[in-house]
C-alpha positions in Angstrom: 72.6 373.4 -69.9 71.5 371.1 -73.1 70.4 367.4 -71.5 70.7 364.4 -73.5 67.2 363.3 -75.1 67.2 360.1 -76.2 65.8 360.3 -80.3 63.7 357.5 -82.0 64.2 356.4 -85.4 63.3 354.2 -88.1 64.7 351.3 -88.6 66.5 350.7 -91.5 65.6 347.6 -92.8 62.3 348.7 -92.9 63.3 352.0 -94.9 65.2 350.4 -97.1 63.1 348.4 -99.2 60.7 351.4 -99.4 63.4 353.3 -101.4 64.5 350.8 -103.2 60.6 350.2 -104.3 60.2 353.9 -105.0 64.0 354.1 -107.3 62.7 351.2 -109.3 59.4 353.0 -109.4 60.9 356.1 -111.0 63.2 354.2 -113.5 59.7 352.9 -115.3 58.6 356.5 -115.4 61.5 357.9 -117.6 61.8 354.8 -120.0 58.6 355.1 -120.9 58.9 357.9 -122.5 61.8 357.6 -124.7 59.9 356.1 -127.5 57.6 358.3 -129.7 57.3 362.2 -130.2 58.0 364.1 -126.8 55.4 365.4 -125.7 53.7 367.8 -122.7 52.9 364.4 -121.1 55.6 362.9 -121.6 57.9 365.6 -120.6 55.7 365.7 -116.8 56.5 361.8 -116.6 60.2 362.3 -117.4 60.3 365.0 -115.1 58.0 363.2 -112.5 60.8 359.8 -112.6 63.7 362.3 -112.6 61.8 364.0 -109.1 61.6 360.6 -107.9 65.0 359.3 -108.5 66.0 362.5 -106.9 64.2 362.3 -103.7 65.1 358.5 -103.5 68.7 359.4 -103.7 68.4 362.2 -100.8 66.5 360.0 -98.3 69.3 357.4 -99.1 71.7 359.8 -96.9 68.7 359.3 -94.0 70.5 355.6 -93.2 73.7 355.2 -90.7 74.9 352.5 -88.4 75.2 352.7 -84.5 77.5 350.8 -83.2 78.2 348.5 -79.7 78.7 351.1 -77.1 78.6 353.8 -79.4 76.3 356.9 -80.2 74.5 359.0 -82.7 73.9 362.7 -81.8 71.7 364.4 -84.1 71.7 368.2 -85.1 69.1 369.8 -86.9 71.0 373.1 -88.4 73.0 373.6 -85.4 69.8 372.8 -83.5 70.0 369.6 -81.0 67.6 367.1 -82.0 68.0 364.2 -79.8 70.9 361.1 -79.5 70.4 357.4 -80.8 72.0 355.1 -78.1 70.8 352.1 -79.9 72.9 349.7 -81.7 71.7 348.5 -85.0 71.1 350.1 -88.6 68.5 353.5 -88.7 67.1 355.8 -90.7 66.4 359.5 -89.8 65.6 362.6 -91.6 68.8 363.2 -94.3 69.0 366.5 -93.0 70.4 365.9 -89.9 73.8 366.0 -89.0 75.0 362.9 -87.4 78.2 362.9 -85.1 79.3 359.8 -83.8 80.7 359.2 -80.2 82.0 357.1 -78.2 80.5 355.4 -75.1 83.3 352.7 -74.2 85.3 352.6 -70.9 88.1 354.7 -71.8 91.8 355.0 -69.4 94.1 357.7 -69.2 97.2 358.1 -67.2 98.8 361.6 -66.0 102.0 362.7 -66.9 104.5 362.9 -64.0 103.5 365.9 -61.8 106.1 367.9 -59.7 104.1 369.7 -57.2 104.6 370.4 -53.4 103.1 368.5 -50.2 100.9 369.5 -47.1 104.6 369.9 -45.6 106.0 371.8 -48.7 108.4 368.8 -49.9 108.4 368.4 -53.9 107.4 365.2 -54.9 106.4 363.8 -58.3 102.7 362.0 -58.8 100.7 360.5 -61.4 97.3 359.2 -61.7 95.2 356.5 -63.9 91.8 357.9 -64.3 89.0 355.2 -65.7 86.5 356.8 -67.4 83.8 356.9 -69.7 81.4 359.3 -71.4 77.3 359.0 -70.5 75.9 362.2 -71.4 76.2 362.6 -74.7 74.6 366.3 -75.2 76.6 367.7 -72.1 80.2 366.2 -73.8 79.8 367.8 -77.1 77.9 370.8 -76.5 79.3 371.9 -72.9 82.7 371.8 -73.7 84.6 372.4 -76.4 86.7 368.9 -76.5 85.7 366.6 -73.3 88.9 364.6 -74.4 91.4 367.2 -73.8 89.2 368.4 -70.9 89.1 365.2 -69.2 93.0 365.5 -69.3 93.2 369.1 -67.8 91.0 368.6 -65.2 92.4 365.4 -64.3 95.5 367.0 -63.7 94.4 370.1 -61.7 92.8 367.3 -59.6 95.3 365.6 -58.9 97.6 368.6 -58.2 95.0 370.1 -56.1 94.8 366.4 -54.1 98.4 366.2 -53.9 98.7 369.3 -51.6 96.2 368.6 -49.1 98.3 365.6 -47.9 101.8 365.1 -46.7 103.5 362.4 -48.1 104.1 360.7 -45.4 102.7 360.3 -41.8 104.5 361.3 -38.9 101.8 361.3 -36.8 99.9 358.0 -36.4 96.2 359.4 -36.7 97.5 361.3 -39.9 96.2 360.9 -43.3 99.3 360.8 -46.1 99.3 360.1 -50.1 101.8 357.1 -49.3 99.9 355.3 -46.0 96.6 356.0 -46.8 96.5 355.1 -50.6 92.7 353.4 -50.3 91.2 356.8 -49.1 93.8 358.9 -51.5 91.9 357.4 -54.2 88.8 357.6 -53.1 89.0 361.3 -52.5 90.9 361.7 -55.9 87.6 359.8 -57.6 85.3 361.9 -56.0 87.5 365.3 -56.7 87.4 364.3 -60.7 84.2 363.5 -60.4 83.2 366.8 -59.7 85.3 368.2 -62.0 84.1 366.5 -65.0 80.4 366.2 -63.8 79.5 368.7 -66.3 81.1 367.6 -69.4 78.9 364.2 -69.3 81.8 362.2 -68.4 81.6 359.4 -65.3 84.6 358.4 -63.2 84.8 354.7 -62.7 88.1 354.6 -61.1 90.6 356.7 -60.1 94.0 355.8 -58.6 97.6 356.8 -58.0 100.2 355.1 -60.4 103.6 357.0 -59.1 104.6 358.9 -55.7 107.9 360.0 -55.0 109.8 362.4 -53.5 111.3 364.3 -56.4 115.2 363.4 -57.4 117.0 366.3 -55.4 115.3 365.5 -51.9 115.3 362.2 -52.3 118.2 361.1 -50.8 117.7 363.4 -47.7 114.2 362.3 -47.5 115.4 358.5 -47.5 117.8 358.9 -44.4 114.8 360.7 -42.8 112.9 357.2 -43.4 115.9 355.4 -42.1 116.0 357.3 -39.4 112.2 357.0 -38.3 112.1 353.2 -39.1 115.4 352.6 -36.5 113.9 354.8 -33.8 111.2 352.7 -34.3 112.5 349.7 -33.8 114.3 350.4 -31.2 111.0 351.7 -29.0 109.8 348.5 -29.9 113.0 346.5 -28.4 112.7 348.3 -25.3 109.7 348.0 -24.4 109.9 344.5 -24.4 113.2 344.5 -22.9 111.5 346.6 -19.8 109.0 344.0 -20.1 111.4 341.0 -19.5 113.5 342.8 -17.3 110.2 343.7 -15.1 109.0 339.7 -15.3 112.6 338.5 -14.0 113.0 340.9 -11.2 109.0 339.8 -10.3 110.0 336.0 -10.6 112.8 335.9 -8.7 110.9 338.1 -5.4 108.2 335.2 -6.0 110.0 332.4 -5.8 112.7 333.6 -3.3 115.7 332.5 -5.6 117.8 335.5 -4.1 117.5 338.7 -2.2 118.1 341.6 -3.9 118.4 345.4 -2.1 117.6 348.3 -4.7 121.6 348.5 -5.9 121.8 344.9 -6.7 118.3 345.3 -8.4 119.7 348.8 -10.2 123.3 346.7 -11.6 121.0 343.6 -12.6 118.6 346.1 -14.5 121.3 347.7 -15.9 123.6 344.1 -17.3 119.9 342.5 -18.8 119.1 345.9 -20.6 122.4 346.0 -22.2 122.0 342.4 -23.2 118.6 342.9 -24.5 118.7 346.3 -25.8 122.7 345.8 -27.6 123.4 345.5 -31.0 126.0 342.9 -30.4 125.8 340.0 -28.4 127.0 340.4 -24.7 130.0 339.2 -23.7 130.1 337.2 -20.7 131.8 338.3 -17.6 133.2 335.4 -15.5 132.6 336.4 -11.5 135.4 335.0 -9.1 134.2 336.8 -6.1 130.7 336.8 -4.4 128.0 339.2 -5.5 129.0 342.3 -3.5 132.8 342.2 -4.5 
């Protein structure tokens, strides 16, 4: 596996009044020449300028620019020789191939994936993945294009993610993708992570954008919801209506408003947990006899 090696150069301010010096150095050379007879000297000067002015012009190629958040890796013919993470203006050996890349935080967002939960239900999901590149070396040299890899592999994560978990919980102690989205995206961070560990590339943040059951279940899967969330509520309303009927029956024995045997206690039972537990209001029923006719 190539590593990243950070390269030192020279700076280019200092490099570049050295060539200027040496171009208007060779210049002199050749014009002093062009009076008079030509001559075996002469014709070494002219060639010496002309060697000169050559060589100036080559090491010119020796200066680019780095860039905020932005780097330089260098190749020496087809050999790695180093990255320039520096911003600022340098000057390295002309025959090096310079590629430029990118370190800035970068985002990219999945396309709509139909894939199948813990519990076999198709549901569509996309991610946001935040990203950036660090390992310069690794990205260019590892893979063949850490842009479109980042994309596959984002994918397969999130594919591979979205089939470990149901969508929803129907136990209470269950992890799903929709009541658990904090630890979904944790695991979906770290999952990337790995995957892209090897193409220089660091996950900053990863997160799921869209969950839903897909279109042809949907409706089905909605009444299921309905269904869940009423048989919920109603636990909930008895319960407390047990509760209540429990702290009446107690309050009255306490304070010996009336004497109850187990029937009377069963019928008054029975009229408060229709009141309490009914959908409608309870319709009051107007007693002309005593309590046992």
């Amino acid at each position: 596996m190539i590593r990243e090696r950070v390269r030192t150069t020279i700076s280019g301010w200092l490099m570049l009044p050295v060539l200027v010096g040496v171009e208007l150095l060779g210049i002199p050379l050749i014009a002093a020449t062009a009076n008079g007879e030509p001559t075996a000297a002469k014709v070494s000067v002219v060639l010496a300028g002309i060697v000169v002015l050559l060589v100036a012009a080559v090491m010119l190629v020796g200066f680019f620019i780095v860039n905020p958040n932005e780097a330089r890796v260098l190749t020496l013919f087809g050999k790695y020789a180093g990255s320039v993470k520096q911003d600022g203006f340098h000057w390295a050996n002309p025959l090096l191939k310079k590629r430029r890349i990118s370190l800035r935080i970068r985002n990219f967002e999945s396309t709509k994936l139909k894939v199948n939960d813990l519990e076999g239900n198709p549901i569509e999901i996309a991610a946001v993945i935040v990203w950036r590149v660090f390992e310069t070396a690794e990205a260019l040299f590892e893979v063949d294009n850490y842009e479109h890899y980042v994309k596959v592999q984002t994918e397969a994560a999130v594919r591979n993610l979205a089939t470990q978990y149901a969508y929803d919980a129907h136990v209470e102690a269950q992890v799903s993708l929709r009541g658990n989205m904090t630890e979904i995206a944790e695991k979906l961070k770290g999952e990337v992570e790995g995957r892209l560990a090897k193409a220089g590339v660091e996950v900053l943040e990863a997160r799921i954008n869209h969950l839903a059951y897909s279109p042809e279940i949907a409706s089905a899967m909605l009444q299921r919801q309905q269904a869940g969330a009423i048989i919920a509520a109603r636990t909930r309303i008895v319960e407390g209506a047990v509760g209540m009927v429990e702290m009446a029956l107690d309050m009255l024995s306490k304070r010996g408003v009336v004497e109850l045997d187990n029937e009377r206690k069963a019928a008054m039972v029975s009229n408060l947990l229709v009141v309490l537990c009914g959908h409608s209001g309870a319709q009051p029923v107007l007693n002309t006899g005593t309590i046992y006719q």
